[in-house]
C-alpha positions in Angstrom: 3.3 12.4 -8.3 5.6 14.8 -6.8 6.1 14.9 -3.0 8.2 16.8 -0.4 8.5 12.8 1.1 12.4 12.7 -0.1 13.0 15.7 2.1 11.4 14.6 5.4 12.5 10.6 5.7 15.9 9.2 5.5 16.7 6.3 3.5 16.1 3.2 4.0 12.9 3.3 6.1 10.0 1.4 7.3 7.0 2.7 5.3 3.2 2.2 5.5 0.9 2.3 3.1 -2.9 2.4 4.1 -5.0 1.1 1.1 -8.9 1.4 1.4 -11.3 -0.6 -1.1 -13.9 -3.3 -1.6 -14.2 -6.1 1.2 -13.1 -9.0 -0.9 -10.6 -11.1 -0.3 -9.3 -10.4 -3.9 -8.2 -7.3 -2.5 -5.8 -8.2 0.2 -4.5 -10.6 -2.3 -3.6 -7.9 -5.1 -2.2 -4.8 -2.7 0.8 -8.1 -1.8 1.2 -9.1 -5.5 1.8 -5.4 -6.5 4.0 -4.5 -3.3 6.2 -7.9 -3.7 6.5 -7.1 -7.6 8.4 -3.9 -6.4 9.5 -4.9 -3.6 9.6 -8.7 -2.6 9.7 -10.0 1.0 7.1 -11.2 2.9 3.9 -9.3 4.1 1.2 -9.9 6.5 -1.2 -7.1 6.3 -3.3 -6.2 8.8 -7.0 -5.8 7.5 -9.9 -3.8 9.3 -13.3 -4.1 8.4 -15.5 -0.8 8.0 -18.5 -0.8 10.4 -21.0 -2.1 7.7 -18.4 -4.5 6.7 -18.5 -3.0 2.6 -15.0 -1.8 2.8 -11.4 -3.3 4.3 -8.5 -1.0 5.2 -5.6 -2.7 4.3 -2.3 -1.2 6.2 1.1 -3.1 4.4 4.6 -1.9 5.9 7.6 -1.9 3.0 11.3 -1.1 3.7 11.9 1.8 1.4 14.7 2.2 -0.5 14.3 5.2 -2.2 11.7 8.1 -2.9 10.7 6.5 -6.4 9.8 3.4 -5.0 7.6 4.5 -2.4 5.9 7.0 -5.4 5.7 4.1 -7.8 3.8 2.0 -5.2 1.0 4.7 -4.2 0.9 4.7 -8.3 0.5 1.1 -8.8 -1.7 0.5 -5.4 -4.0 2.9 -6.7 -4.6 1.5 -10.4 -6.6 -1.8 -8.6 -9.7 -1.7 -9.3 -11.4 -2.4 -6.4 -9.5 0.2 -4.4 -11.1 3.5 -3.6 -8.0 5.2 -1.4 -4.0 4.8 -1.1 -3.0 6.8 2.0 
């Protein structure tokens, strides 16, 4: 995926991901297990339920690095397979 991203933010930088998918708990758990595999800390998520409660929107704030790191996650975030949107 190639993105004008690396133009517009300075490095490093706070950035949030917003990954939509199935409500299960699972999915909370996987979107941290990818995110600290690339890049470890410690996360609490914030997790909205959709109005018929059959999807969460996960929101998960990383300190980028560099543009291939923020890339690689919408990449990896998007291979779960209970997630339906990376934004």
């Amino acid at each position: 995926m190639k993105t004008k991203l690396n133009v517009q933010l300075e490095f490093p930088t706070p950035f949030t991901y917003k990954v939509l998918g199935l409500a299960q708990q699972e999915l909370v758990d996987r979107i941290v297990e990818v995110v600290q595999h690339h890049v470890p800390g410690d996360y609490l998520p914030n997790i909205k339920s959709s109005s018929k409660g059959n999807y969460y929107s996960v929101s998960i704030t990383i300190h980028a690095t560099h543009i291939e790191q923020i890339e690689t996650l919408y990449e990896e975030l998007g291979k779960i397979d209970i997630v339906r949107m990376v934004l």
